[in-house]
Each structure stands twice: as structure tokens, then as C-alpha cells.
C-alpha positions in Angstrom: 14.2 0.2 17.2 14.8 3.2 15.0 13.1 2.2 11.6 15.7 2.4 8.5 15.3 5.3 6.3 17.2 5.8 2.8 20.6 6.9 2.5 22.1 7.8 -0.7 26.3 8.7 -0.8 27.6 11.3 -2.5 27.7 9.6 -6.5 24.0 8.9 -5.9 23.2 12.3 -4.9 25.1 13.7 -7.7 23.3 11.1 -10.2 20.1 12.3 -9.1 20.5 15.9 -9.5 21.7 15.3 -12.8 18.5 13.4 -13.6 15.8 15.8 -12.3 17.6 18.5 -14.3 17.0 16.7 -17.4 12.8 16.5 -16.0 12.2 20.0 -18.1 12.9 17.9 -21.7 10.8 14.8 -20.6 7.8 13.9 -22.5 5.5 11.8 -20.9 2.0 10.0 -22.1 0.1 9.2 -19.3 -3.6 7.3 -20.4 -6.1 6.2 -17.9 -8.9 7.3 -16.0 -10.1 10.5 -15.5 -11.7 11.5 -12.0 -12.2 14.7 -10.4 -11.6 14.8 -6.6 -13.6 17.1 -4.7 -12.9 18.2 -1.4 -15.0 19.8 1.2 -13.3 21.3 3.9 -15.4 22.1 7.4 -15.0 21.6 11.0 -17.2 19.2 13.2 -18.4 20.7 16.7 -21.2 18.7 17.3 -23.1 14.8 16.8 -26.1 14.7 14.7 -29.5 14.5 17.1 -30.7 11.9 13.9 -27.6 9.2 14.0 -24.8 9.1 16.0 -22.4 10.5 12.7 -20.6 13.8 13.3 -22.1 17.2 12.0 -19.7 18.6 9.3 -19.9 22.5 9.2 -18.8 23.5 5.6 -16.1 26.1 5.3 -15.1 25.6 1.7 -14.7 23.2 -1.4 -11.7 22.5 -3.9 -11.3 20.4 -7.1 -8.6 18.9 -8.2 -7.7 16.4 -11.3 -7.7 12.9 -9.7 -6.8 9.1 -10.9 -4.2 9.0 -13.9 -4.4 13.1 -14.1 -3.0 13.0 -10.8 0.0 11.6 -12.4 0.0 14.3 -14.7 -0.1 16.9 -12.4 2.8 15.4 -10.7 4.8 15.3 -13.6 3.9 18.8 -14.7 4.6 20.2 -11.1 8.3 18.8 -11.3 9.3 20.0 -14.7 8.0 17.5 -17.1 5.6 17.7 -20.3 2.6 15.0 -19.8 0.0 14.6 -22.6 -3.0 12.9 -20.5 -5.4 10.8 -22.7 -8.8 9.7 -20.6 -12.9 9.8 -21.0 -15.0 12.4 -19.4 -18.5 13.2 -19.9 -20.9 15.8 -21.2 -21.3 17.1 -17.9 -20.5 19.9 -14.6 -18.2 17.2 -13.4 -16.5 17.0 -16.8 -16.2 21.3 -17.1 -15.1 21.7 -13.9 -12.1 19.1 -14.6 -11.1 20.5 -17.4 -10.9 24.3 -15.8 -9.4 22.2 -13.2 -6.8 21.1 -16.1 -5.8 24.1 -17.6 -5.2 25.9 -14.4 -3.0 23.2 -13.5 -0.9 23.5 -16.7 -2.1 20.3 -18.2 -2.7 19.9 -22.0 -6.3 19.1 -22.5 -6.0 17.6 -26.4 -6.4 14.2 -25.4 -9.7 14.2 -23.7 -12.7 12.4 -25.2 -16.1 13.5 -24.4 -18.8 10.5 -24.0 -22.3 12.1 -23.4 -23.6 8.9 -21.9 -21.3 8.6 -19.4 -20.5 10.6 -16.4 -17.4 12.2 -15.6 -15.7 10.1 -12.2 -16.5 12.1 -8.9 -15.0 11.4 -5.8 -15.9 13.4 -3.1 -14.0 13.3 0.3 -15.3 15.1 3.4 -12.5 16.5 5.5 -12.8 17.8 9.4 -10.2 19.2 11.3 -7.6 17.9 9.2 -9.2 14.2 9.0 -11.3 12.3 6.6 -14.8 11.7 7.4 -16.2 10.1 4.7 -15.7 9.8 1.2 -18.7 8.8 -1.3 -18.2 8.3 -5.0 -20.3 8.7 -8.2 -19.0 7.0 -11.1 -20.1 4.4 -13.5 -17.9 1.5 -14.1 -17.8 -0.5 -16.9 -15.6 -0.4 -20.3 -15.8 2.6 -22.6 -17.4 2.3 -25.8 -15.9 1.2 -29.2 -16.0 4.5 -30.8 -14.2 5.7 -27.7 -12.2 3.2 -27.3 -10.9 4.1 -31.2 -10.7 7.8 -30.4 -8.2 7.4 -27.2 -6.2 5.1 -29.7 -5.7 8.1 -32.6 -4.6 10.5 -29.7 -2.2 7.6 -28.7 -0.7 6.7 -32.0 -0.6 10.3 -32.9 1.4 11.5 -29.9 3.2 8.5 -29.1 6.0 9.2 -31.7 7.0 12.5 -29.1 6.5 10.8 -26.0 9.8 9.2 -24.5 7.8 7.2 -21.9 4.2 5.6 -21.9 2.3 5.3 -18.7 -0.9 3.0 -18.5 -2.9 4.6 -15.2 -5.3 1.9 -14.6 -8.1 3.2 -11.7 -10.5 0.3 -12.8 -13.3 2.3 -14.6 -13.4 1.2 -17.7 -10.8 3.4 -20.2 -8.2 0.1 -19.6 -9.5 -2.9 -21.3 -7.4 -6.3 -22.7 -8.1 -5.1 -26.5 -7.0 -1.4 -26.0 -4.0 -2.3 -24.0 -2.9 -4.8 -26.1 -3.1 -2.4 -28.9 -1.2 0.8 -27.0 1.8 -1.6 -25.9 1.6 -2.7 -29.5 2.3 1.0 -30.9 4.6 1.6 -28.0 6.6 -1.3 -28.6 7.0 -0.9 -32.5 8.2 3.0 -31.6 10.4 1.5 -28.9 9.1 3.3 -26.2 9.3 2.3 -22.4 5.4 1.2 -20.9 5.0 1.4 -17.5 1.9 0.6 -15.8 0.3 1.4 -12.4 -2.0 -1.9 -12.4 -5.3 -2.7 -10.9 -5.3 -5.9 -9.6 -7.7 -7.5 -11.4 -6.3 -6.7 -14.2 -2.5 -8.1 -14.6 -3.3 -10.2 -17.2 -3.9 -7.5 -19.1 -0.2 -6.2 -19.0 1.8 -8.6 -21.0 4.7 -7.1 -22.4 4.9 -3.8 -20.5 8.6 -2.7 -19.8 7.4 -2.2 -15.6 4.2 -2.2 -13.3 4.4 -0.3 -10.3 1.8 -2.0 -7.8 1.8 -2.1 -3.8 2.2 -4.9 -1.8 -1.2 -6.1 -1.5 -2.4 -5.6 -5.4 1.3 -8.0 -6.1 0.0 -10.7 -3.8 -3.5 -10.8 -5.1 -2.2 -10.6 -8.2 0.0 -13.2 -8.2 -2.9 -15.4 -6.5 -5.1 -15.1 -9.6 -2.1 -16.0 -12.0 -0.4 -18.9 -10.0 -3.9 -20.1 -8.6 -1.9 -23.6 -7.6 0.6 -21.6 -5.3 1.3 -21.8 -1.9 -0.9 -19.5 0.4 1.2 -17.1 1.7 4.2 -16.7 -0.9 7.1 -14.7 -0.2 8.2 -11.2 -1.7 10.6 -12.3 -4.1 8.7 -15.2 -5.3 5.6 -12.8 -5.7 8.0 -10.2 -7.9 10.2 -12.8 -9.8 7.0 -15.1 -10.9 4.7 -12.0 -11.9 8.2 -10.5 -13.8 8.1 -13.6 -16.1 4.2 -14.5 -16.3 4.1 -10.9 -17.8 7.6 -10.9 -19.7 8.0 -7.3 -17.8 11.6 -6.3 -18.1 10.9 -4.8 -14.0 8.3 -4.4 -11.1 8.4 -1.8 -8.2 6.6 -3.1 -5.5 5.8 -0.5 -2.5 6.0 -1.4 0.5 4.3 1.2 2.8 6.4 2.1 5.5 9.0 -0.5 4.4 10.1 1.2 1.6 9.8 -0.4 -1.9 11.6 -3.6 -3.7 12.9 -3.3 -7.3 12.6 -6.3 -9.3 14.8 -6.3 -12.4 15.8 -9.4 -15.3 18.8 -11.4 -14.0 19.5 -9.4 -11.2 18.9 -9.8 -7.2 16.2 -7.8 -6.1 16.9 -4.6 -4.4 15.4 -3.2 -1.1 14.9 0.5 -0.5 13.9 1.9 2.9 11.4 4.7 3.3 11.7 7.9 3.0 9.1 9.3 4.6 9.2 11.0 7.7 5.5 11.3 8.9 2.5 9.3 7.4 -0.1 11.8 6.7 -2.4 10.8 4.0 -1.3 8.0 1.4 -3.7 8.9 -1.1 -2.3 9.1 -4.3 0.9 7.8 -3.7 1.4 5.8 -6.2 0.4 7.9 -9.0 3.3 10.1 -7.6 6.0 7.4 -7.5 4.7 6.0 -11.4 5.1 9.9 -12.5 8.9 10.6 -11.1 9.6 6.7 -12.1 8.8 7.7 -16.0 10.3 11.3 -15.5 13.5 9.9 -14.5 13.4 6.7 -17.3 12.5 9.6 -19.8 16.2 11.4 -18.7 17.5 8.2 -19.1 17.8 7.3 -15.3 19.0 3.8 -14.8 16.0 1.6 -13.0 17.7 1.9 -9.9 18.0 5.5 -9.5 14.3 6.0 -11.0 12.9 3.8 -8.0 15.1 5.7 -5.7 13.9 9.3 -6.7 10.2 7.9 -6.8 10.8 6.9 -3.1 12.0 9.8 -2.0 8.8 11.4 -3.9 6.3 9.0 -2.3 7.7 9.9 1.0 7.2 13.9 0.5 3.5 13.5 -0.4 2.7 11.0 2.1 3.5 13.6 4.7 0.7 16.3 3.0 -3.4 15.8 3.0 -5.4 15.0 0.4 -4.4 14.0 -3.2 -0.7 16.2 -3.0 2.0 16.0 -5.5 6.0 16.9 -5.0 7.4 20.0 -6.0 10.7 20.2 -8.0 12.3 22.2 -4.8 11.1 19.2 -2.0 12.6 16.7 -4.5 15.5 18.3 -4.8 15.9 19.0 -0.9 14.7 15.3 0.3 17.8 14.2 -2.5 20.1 16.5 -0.5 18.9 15.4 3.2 18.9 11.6 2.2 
């Protein structure tokens, strides 16, 4: 059976043009963690004498700004302005990201600079177009206090610009239950939209938010730890309702994977959306890509539905490239046009 794939009629299409053209005057606050993905690029000819592990011959390396500054650069790469607020440290990890940063585009004013704590590395090893390995060297635990109270003047200072907030959360430490509850605090006084990409672990942090954006498997354990009395093996809608009104959240875009993604809104049936990818290549950092055109299109005043519709058709575009990829503002605009 031919799987189902997103269609959009001719209204749709003509909504969604109008929205990414209004991209260029978004604003966007994205806070979260800070990594810097590395790759190393090489080609594998042989096995190791020593263990039966393939021998990568190094060709090249590249950097690029990973975790919630992948969101960033997703936004910036489709039009939008994005004022990224994370940790790094005092370190070659935490220079490189930031050259990595201004290359990109991205406004670097809302980096804090902890010198006992080093910068997030991930490295990935990658072989003929496959991942080998990928080792990472980070430490994970919450940020201090006095960094803690420097992320939250960047926040409250740039906040009153910002049409959308987004909350990145990787699970290193920079999202904490007393700094959360403090940004959605601000946000919500300054009536401005919070939309979180969750951890797990950590939904019970997120009380209040306007949306969260998890995958299927971080909604079901989520909603395990929260309903702890449920039934094993829940279904979809009573996974997205429940978590909607445990958290007061006002949406929640699960994704689906190669099912496409279910919008959850207040008082309304939920709504299925089929894929839109054509080739799964590499999901890795597809989410931050669907969070970044899901606040794009809420920051040009995009209705929910045609924000989770233009973040599918996003997801789908970068599943299909290696590596940590973001969508350009052309591919957007020609995956709206072919849907």
C-alpha cells in the first residue's frame, strides 16, 4: 500500500505562502542548550587487526551549532531573527561555537560564559555517507545560580521584542523547574506565545506553556510519569488530550515519524497530518527544525493548523539530508508548491 503523504488545496497553499513571507519580520527567542556538533568525514576500506571495528580514514572535519542553536540556525536560514540565550564554557569547544555562530548569522549577545563548565561536544563519525559512531563529552547537571540569573536578564531584557519564546530543552542542565517557571512567568505577563521542545523527564516542568512539540515516544513516557495509575499502553489521543490539561498547554504537536504528526488543540478534535517526507535519510535534528518553522509561522500569525503543517513539510526536507541540516526558505517554499 502506497503510504499517505500531505496534500494541501489551493487556499492552503496560498495561506502558506503568505505566512513564510511574513518569516523576514519574525522575532524569535530561542533558550536552551548549547552544543557544538562536530563531524568527521572519512571513508572506511579496511577492519582494524585490534577489534573487529572498522578503520575510519579521515578526510575532513566540520562544526556546526548543535541542540537549541540548531533551532536558531533554522530560523535564521528561513528568514527569521532568533536571539539564542544558552551556557558555554571557557574553552576551544566554546570559541569554535561561537565562530561557528557568527558565520552562521546568529546573534551571539545572549551567551553566558561559565569557566567551570565545558562547552557540550558531540562528535559524530561519518563513513561513506553513514554514521559510525558518535561519542559525547559534556557535563550534565544544572547551571549555576549566578548563571542561572544571567540567562534570566538576557530573557527579560529581550523578551519585550521577541513575538515567540521557545524553551529548547537537550537535558544538560540550562532548563531547570525554577528558571522555567520564571521565563513562562515574563513571557506570560508580556503575552507572548512559549513553546517548548520537552525532554521527557522533564514535563512537569512545563506548566503553562502555550505548546510542547515532543515525538511519539517522549509523549508516552511522559504521560507515564504524570498518569502513573494509567493503563499500559494508552492510546494517541488519550496520551495528547491528558498531557494538554495536566500542563494547562493551550496545544501539543506530537511527531509521528513516518506517520506524520497529530495536532492537539483546546476543544477541538485532534487533527492528523501525513508525512511529508519523501526519503528518510538522517532524523537528527528534526525536531529542532519543526519547533523553529512552528514559532516562525505563530510569530506571522499562522493559525496552529497551518504552523504544524509548514513544520511538517520542514521536517520532511531535512530528514532527507545528513547530519544536523536545516530547510532553506527556497525548499520550503517548493515542498508548499509540490504538496
Amino acid at each position: 500500500m502506497k503510504k499517505k503523504t500531505v496534500e494541501l488545496n489551493l487556499a492552503q497553499k496560498r495561506r502558506l505562502f503568505g505566512c513564510m513571507e511574513q518569516f523576514k519580520t519574525a522575532r524569535v527567542l530561542v533558550i536552551g542548550d548549547f552544543i557544538l556538533d562536530q563531524f568527521v568525514w572519512g571513508t572506511v576500506k579496511r577492519i582494524s587487526p585490534e577489534a573487529p571495528v572498522p578503520v575510519v580514514n579521515v578526510e575532513r572535519e566540520s562544526y556546526m551549532p548543535g541542540g537549541s542553536l540548531n533551532v536558531a540556525h533554522n530560523i535564521a536560514t528561513l528568514g527569521g531573527t532568533v536571539f539564542p540565550c544558552g551556557v558555554v564554557g571557557r574553552d576551544l569547544a566554546g570559541r569554535m561555537l561561537l565562530k561557528s555562530m557568527r558565520k552562521l548569522g546568529i546573534d551571539t549577545g545572549g551567551i553566558t560564559y561559565d569557566r567551570t563548565r565545558p562547552t557540550s561536544l558531540k562528535t559524530r563519525i561519518i563513513a561513506h555517507s553513514q554514521q559510525v559512531v558518535r561519542f559525547d563529552r559534556e557535563k550534565i547537571g544544572p547551571i549555576s545560580p549566578e548563571d542561572t540569573q544571567s540567562l534570566l536578564r538576557y530573557v527579560k531584557k529581550q523578551i519585550a521584542s521577541a513575538d515567540v519564546v521557545v524553551i529548547e530543552d537537550y537535558g544538560k542542565g540550562v532548563i531547570h523547574p525554577a528558571f522555567v517557571r520564571e521565563v513562562v512567568s515574563t513571557a506570560r505577563k508580556q503575552r507572548k506565545p512559549i513553546l517548548v521542545d520537552p525532554k521527557e523527564r522533564h514535563f512537569d516542568y512545563y506548566r503553562g506553556v502555550t505548546a510542547l512539540t515532543p515525538n511519539r515516544k517522549e509523549a508516552c513516557e511522559a504521560f507515564r510519569s504524570l498518569f502513573p495509575g494509567a493503563e499500559d499502553t494508552p492510546d494517541l489521543k488519550t496520551i495528547g488530550f491528558g498531557l494538554m490539561k495536566k500542563l494547562n498547554s493551550r496545544a501539543l504537536l506530537i511527531t509521528l515519524g513516518e506517520d506524520g504528526m497529530a495536532l492537539f488543540e483546546k476543544n477541538k478534535a485532534v487533527t492528523f497530518i501525513p508525512t511529508a517526507a519523501q526519503e528518510v535519510y538522517d532524523v537528527s535534528g528534526a525536531g529542532d527544525t519543526v519547533i523553529a518553522v512552528f514559532a516562525l509561522a505563530l510569530a506571522a500569525r499562522a493559525g496552529l493548523g497551518d504552523a504544524a503543517l509548514l513544520s511538517n513539510l520542514a521536517a520532511g526536507i531535512v530528514v532527507g539530508k545528513l547530519g544536523t541540516a536545516t530547510a532553506s526558505y527556497e525548499e520550503l517554499k517548493d515542498a508548499v508548491k509540490a504538496a
